[in-house]
BALUMDO-944705 format. One line per field, with one value per residue: x, y, z of N, C-alpha, C in turn; residue in one letter; residue number from 1. Coordinates in steps of 0.05 Angstrom, whole numbers. Layout:
<guses>
nx <- [X | ...]
ny <- [Y | ...]
nz <- [Z | ...]
cax <- [X | ...]
cay <- [Y | ...]
caz <- [Z | ...]
cx <- [X | ...]
cy <- [Y | ...]
cz <- [Z | ...]
code <- [A | ...]
pos <- [NUM | ...]
</guses>
This chain:
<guses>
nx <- [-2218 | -2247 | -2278 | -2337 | -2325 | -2273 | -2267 | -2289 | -2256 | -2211 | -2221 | -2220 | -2182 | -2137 | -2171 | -2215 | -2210 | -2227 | -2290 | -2336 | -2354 | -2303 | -2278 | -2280 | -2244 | -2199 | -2237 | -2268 | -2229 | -2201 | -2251 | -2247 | -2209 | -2215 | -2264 | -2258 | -2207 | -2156 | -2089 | -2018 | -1985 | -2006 | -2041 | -2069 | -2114 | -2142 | -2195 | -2218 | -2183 | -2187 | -2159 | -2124 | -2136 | -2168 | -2134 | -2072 | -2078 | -2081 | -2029 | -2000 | -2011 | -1985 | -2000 | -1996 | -2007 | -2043 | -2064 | -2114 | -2139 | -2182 | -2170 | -2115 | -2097 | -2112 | -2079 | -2036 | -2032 | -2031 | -1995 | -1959 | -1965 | -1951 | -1893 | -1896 | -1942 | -1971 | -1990 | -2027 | -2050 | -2120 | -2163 | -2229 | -2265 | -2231 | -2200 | -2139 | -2119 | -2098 | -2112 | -2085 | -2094 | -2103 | -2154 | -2198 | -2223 | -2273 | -2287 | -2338 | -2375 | -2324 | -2292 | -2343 | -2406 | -2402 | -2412 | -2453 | -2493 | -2492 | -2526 | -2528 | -2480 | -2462 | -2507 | -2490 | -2442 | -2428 | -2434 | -2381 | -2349 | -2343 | -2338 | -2289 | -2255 | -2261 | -2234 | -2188 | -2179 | -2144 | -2156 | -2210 | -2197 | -2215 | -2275 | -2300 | -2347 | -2368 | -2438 | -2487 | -2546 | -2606 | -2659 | -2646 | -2635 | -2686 | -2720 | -2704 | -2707 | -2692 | -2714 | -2669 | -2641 | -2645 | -2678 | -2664 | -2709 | -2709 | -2653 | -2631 | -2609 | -2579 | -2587 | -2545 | -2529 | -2473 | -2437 | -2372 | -2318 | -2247 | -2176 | -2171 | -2218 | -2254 | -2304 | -2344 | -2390 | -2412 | -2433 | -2460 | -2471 | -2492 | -2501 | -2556 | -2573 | -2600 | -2599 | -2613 | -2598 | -2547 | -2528 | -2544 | -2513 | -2458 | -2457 | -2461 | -2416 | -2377 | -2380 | -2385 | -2424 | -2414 | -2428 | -2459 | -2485 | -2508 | -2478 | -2453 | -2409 | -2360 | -2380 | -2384 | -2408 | -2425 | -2490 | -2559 | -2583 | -2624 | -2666 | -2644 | -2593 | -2538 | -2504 | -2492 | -2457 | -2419 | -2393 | -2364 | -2333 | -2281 | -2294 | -2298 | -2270 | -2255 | -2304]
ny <- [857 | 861 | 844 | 821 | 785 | 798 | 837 | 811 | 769 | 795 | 819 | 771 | 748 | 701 | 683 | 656 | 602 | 588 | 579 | 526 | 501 | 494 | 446 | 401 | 385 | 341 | 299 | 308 | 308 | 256 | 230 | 256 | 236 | 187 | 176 | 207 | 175 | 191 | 188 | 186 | 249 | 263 | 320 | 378 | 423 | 478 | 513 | 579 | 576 | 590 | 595 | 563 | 503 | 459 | 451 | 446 | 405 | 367 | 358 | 343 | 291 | 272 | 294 | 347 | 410 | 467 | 526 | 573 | 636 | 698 | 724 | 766 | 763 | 711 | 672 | 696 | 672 | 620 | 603 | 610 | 574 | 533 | 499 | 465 | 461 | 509 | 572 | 630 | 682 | 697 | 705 | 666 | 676 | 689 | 651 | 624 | 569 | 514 | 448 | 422 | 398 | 340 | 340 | 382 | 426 | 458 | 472 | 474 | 536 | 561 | 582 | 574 | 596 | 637 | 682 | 701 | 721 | 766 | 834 | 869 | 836 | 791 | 746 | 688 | 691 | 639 | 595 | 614 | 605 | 553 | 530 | 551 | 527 | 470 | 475 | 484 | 425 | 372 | 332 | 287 | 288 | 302 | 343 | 370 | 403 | 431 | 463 | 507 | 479 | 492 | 478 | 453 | 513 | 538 | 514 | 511 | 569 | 627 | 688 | 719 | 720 | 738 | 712 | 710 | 694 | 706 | 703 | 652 | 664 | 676 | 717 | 751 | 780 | 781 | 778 | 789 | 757 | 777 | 748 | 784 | 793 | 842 | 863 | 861 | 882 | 854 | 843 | 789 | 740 | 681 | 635 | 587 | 519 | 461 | 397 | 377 | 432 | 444 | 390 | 410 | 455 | 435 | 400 | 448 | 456 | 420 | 373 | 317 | 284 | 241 | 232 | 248 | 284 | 288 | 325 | 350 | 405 | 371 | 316 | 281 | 245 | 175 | 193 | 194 | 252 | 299 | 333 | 356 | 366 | 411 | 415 | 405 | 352 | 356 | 311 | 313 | 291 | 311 | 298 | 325 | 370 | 429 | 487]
nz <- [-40 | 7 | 60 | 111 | 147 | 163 | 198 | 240 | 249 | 261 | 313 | 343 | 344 | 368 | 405 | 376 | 374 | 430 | 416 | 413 | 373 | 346 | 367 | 350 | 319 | 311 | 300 | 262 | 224 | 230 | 202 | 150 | 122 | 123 | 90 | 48 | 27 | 33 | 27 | 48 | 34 | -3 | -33 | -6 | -13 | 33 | 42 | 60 | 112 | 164 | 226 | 214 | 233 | 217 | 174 | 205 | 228 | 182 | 169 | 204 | 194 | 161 | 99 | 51 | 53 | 36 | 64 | 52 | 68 | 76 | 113 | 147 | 197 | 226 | 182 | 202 | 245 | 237 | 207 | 256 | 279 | 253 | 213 | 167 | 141 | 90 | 87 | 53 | 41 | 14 | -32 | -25 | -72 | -107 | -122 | -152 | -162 | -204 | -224 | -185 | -138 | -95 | -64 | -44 | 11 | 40 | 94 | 156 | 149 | 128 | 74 | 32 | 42 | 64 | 30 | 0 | 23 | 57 | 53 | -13 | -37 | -86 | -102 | -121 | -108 | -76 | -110 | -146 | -111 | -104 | -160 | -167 | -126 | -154 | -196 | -175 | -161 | -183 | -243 | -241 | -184 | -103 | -79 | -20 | 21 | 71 | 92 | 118 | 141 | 109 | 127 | 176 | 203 | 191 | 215 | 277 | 289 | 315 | 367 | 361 | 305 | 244 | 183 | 118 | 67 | 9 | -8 | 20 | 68 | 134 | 188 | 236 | 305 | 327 | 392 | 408 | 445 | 454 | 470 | 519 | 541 | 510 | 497 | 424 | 382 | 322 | 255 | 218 | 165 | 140 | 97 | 84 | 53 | 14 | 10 | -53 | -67 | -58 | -89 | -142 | -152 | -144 | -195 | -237 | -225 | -250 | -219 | -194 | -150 | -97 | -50 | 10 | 73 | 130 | 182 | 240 | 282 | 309 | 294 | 247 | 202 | 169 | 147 | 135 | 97 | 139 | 178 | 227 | 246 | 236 | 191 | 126 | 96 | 31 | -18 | -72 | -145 | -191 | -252 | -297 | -347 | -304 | -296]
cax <- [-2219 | -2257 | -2303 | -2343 | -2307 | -2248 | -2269 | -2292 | -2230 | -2190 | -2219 | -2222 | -2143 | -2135 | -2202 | -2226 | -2211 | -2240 | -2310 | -2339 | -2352 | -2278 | -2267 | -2281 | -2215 | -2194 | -2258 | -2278 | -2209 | -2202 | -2280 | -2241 | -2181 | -2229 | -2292 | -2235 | -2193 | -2138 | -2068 | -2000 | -1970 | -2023 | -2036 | -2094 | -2117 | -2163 | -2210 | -2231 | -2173 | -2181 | -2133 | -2112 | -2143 | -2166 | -2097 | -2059 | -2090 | -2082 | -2015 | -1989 | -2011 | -1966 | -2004 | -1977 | -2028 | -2041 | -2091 | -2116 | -2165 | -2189 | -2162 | -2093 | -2098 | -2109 | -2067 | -2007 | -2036 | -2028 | -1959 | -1942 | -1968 | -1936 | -1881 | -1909 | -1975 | -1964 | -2016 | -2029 | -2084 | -2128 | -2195 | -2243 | -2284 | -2218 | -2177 | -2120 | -2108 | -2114 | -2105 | -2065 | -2087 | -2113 | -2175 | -2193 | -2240 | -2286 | -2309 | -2350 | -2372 | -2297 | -2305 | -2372 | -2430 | -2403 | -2411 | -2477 | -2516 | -2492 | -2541 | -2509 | -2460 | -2472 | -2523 | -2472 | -2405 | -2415 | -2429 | -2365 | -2311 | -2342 | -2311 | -2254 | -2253 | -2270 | -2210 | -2156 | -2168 | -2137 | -2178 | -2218 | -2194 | -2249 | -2274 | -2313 | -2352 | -2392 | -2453 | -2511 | -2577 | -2633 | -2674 | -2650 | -2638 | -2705 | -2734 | -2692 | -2704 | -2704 | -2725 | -2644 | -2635 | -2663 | -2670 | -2674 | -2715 | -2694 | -2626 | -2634 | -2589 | -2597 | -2562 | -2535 | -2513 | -2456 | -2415 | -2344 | -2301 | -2224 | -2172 | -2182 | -2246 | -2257 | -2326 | -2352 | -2410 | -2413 | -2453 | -2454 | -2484 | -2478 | -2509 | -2564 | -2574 | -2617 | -2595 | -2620 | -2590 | -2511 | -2530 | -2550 | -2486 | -2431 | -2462 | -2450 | -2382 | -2370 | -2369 | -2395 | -2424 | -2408 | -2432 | -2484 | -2484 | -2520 | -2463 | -2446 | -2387 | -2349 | -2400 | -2385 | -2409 | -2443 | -2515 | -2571 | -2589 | -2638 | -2673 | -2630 | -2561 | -2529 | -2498 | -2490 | -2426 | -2418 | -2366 | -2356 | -2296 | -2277 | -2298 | -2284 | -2257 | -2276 | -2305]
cay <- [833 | 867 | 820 | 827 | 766 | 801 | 854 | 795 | 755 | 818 | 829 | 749 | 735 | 667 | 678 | 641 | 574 | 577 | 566 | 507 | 492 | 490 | 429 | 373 | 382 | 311 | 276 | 308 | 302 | 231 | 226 | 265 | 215 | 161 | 185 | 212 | 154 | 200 | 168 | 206 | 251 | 272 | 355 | 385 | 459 | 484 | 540 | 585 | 563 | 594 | 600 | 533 | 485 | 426 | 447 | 439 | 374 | 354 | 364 | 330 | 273 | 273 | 309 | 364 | 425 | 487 | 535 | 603 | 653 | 723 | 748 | 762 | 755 | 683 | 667 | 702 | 658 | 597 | 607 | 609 | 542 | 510 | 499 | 450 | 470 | 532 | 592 | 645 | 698 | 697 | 705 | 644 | 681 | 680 | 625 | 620 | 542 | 500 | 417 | 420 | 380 | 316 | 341 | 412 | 428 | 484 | 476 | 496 | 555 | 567 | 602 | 574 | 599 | 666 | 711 | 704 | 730 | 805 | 855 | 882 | 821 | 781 | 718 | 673 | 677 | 615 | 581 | 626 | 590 | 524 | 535 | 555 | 496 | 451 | 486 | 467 | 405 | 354 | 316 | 255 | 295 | 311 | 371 | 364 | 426 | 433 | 482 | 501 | 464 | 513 | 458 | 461 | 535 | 549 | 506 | 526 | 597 | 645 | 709 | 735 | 711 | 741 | 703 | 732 | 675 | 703 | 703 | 635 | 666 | 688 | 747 | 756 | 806 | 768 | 791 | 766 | 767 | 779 | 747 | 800 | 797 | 862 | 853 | 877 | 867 | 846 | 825 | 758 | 732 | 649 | 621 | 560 | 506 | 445 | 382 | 382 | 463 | 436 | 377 | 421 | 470 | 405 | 391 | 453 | 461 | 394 | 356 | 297 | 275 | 217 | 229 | 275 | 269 | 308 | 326 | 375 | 403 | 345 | 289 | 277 | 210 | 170 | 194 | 207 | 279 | 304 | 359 | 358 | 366 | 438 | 421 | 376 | 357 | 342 | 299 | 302 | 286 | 328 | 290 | 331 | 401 | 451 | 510]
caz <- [-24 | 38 | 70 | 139 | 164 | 166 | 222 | 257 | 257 | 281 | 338 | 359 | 333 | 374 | 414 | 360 | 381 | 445 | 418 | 420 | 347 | 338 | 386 | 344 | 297 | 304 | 292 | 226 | 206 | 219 | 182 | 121 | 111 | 113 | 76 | 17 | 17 | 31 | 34 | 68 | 17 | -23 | -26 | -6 | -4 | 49 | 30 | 85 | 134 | 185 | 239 | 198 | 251 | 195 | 164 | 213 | 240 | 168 | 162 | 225 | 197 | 131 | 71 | 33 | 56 | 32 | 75 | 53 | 81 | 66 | 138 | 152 | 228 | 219 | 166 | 213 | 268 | 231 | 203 | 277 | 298 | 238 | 183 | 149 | 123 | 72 | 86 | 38 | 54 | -14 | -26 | -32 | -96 | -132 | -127 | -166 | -163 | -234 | -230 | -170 | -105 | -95 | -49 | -38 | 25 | 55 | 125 | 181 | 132 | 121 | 59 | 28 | 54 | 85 | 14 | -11 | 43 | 62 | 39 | -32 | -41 | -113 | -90 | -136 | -102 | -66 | -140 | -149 | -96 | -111 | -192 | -162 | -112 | -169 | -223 | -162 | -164 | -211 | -255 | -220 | -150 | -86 | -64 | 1 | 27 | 92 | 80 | 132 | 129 | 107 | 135 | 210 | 201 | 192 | 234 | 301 | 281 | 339 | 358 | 355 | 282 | 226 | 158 | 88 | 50 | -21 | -5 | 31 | 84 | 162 | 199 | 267 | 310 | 345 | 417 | 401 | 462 | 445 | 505 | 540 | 553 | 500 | 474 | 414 | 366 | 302 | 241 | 204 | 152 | 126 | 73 | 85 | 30 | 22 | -6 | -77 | -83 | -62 | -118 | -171 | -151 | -154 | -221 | -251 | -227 | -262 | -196 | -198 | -121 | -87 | -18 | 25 | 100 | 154 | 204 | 266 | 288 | 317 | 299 | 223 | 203 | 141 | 157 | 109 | 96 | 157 | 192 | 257 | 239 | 234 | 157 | 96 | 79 | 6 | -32 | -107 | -162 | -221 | -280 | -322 | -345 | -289 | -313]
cx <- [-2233 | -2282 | -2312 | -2335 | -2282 | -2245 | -2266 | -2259 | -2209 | -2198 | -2220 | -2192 | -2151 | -2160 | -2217 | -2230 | -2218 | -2271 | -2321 | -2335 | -2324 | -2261 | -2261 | -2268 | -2215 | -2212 | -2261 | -2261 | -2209 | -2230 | -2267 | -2230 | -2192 | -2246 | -2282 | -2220 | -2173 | -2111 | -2041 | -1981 | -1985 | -2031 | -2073 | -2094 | -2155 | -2173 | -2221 | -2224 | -2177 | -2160 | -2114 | -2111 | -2133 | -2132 | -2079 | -2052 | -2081 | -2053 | -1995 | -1988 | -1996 | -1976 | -1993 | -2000 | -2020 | -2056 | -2091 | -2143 | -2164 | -2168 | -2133 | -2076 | -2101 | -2088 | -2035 | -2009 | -2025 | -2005 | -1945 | -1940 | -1947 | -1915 | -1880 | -1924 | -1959 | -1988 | -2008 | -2060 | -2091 | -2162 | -2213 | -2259 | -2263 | -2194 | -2159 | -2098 | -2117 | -2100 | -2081 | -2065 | -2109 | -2156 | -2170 | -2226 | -2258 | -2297 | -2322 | -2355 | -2338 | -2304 | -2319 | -2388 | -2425 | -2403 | -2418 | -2492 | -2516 | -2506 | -2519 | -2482 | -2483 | -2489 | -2509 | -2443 | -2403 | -2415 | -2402 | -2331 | -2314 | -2334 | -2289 | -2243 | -2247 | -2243 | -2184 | -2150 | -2163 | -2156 | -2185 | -2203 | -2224 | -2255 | -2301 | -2323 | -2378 | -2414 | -2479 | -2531 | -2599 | -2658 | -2667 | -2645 | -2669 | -2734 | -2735 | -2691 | -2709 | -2700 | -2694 | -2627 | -2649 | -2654 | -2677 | -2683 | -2718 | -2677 | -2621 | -2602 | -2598 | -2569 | -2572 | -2527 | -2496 | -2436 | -2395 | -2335 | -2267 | -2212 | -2170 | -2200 | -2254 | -2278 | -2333 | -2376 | -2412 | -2436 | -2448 | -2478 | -2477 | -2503 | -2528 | -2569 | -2589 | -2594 | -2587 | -2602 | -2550 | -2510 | -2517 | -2518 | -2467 | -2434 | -2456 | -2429 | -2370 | -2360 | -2388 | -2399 | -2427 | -2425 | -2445 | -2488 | -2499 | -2497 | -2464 | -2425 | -2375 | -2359 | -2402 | -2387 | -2421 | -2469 | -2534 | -2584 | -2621 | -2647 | -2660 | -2619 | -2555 | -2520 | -2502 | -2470 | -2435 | -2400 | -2370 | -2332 | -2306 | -2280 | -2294 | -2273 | -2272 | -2281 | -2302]
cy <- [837 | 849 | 815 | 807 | 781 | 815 | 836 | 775 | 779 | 814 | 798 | 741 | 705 | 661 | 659 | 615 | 569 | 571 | 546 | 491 | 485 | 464 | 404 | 374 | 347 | 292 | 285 | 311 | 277 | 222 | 221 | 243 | 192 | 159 | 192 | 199 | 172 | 181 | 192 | 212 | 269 | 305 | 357 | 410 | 455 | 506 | 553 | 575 | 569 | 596 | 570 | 505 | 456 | 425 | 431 | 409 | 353 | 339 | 343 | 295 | 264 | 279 | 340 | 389 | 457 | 501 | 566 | 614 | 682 | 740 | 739 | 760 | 725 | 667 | 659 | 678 | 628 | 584 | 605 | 586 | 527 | 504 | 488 | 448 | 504 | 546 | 611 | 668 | 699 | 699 | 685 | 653 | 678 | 670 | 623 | 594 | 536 | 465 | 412 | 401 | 360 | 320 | 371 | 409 | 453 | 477 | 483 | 531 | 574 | 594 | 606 | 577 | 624 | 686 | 715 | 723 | 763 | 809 | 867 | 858 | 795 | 750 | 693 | 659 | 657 | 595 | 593 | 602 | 562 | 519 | 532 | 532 | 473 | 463 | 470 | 443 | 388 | 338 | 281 | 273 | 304 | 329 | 366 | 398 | 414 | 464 | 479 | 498 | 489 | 501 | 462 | 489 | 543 | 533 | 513 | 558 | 609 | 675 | 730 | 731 | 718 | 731 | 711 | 706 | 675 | 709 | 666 | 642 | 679 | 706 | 740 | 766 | 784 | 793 | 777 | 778 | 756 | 763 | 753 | 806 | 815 | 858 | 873 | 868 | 871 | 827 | 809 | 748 | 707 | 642 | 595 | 547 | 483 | 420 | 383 | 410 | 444 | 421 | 390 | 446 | 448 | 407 | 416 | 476 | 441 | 378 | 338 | 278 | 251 | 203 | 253 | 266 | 294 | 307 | 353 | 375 | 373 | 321 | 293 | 251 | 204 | 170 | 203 | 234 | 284 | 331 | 365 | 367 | 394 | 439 | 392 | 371 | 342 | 338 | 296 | 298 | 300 | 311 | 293 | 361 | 421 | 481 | 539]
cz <- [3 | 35 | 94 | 153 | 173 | 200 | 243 | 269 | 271 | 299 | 352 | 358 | 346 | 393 | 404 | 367 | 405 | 449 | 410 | 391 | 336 | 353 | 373 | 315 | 289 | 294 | 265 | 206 | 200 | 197 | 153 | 105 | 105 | 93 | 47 | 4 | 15 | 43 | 38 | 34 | -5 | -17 | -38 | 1 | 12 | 43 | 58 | 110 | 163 | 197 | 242 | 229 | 244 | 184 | 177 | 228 | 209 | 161 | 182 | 210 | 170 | 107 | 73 | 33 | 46 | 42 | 59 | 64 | 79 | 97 | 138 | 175 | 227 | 208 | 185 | 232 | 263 | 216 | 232 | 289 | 272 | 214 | 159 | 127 | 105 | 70 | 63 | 42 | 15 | -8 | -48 | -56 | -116 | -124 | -162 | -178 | -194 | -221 | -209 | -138 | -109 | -88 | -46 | -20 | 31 | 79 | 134 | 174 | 130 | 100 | 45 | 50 | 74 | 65 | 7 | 1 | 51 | 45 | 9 | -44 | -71 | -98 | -100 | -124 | -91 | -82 | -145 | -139 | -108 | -142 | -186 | -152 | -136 | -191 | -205 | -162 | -187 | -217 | -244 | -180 | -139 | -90 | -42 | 12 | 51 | 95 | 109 | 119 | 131 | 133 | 176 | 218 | 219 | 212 | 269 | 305 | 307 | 335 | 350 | 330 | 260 | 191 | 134 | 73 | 26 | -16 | 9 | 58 | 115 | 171 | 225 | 270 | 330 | 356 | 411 | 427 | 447 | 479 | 528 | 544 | 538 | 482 | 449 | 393 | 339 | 281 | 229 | 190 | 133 | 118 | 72 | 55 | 34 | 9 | -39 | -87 | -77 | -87 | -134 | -178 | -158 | -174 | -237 | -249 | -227 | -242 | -195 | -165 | -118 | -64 | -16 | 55 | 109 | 181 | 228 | 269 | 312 | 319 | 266 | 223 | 176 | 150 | 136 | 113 | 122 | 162 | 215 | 264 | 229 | 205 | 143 | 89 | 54 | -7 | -66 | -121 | -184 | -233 | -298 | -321 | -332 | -307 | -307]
code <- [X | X | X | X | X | X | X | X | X | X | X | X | X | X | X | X | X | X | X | X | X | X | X | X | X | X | X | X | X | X | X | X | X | X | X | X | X | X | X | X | X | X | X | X | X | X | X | X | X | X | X | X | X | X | X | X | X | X | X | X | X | X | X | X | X | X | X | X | X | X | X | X | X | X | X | X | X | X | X | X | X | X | X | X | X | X | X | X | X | X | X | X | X | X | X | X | X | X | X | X | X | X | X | X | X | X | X | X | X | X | X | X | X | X | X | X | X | X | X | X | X | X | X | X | X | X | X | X | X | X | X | X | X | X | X | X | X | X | X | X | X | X | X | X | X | X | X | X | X | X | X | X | X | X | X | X | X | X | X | X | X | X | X | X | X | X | X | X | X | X | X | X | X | X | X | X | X | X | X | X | X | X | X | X | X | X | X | X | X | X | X | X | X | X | X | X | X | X | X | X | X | X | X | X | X | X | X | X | X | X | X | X | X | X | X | X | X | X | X | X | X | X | X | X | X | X | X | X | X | X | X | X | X | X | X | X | X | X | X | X | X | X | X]
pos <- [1 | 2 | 3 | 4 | 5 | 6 | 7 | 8 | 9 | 10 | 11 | 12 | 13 | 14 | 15 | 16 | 17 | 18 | 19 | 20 | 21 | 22 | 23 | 24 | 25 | 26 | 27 | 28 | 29 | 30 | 31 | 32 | 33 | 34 | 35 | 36 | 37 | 38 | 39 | 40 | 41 | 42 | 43 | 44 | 45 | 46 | 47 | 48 | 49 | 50 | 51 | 52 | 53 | 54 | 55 | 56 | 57 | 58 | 59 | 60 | 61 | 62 | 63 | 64 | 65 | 66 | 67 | 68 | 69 | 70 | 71 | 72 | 73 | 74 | 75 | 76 | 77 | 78 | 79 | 80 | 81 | 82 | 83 | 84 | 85 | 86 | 87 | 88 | 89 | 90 | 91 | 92 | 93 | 94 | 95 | 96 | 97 | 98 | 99 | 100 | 101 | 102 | 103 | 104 | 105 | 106 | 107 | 108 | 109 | 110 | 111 | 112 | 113 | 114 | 115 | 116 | 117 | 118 | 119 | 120 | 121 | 122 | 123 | 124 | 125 | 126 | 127 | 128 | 129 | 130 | 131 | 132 | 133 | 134 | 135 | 136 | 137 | 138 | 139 | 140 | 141 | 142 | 143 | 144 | 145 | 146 | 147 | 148 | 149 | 150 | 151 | 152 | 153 | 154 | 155 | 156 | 157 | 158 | 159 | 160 | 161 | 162 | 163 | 164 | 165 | 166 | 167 | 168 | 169 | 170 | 171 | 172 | 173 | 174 | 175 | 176 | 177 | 178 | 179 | 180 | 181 | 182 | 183 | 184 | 185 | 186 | 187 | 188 | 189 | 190 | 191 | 192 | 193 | 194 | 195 | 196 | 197 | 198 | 199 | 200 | 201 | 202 | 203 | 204 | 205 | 206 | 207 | 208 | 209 | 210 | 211 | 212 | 213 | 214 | 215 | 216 | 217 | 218 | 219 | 220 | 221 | 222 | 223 | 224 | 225 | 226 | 227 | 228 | 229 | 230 | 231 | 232 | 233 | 234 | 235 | 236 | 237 | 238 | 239 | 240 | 241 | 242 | 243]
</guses>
């Protein structure tokens, strides 16, 4: 289950949420509940919870949440904010859900789009969670995934980013500061995608898409796919038997 997120999340524990990308909880929650036709009650698993942000935001508002995430610094973190939501540390390549939640998510590369890309890591696994994604939910349920845009990727490219264009993925050396100020540096590697490639993925993890938007963290909206916009969110329904 080792995965270079993990390092990273140690050394940030609740650091995490003071950057910026993490601010606009509420907006692309409310987006979700609307954009899903989610109604109070209904059970949803979060893939790649993090320090169960979306969860916990989800949860407040009366569905039935389940978060998991590869790190167990997180996990603990998010068991502390809440009793509601039900964490489980697990790892997004193998999910262990079948026909079980209404809507199943991945976020703000939650845990698509962070396992393709390392040097030596299978180019598939993010075809991998999205199966898995697609097995948890019950038949005719969502699954919503936010994925970076190849497209503004590679256009915004600078000189502290280097991108592997058969891998369709870019590396970074990221400074994490911990609350104490305790820097340290770290590598990262997330997954870009175009339009057409999320498609052709939905389809054959028998998801059947609905929706395609061009969003940013805290500015999710109904927008048509762009060059601008940091990701893609994509909405499909199980149709039929995932595979």
């Amino acid at each position: 289950m080792a995965h270079w997120f993990e390092a990273v999340a140690d050394h940030l524990g609740p650091a995490y949420l003071r950057y910026s990308f993490t601010y606009g909880t509420e907006q692309e929650v409310a987006f979700l509940v609307d954009a899903l036709r989610l109604t109070e009650g209904m059970r949803i698993l979060d893939v790649g919870c993090g320090p169960g942000r979306h969860a916990l935001a989800l949860a407040r508002r009366g569905f039935d949440v389940v978060g998991v995430d590869i790190s167990q610094t997180f996990i603990d973190l998010a068991r502390a904010n809440d009793t509601t939501a039900r964490f489980e540390r697990a790892d997004a390549r193998d999910l262990s859900f079948r026909d079980e939640f209404d809507a199943v998510i991945s976020l703000c590369q939650g845990g698509f789009g962070l396992c393709g890309g390392a040097p030596g890591s299978p180019v598939d696994d993010d075809l991998r969670i999205l199966h898995g994604m697609a097995r948890a939910a019950k038949p005719g349920g969502l699954v919503a995934v936010s994925a970076f845009s190849a497209y503004f990727r590679t256009r915004y490219l600078d000189e502290s980013v280097g991108f592997d264009a058969e891998r369709g993925a870019y590396h970074e050396v990221m400074e994490l500061r911990d609350l104490a100020g305790a820097r340290v540096e770290k590598d990262g590697w997330t997954t870009c995608f175009t339009p057409r490639e999320l498609r052709l993925m939905f389809a054959a993890a028998g998801l059947v898409v609905e929706a395609q938007s061009s969003v940013s963290p805290g500015d999710y909206a109904h927008r048509k796919p762009d060059l601008d916009h940091y990701e893609y969110l994509t909405v499909g329904r199980r149709a039929r038997a995932a595979l």
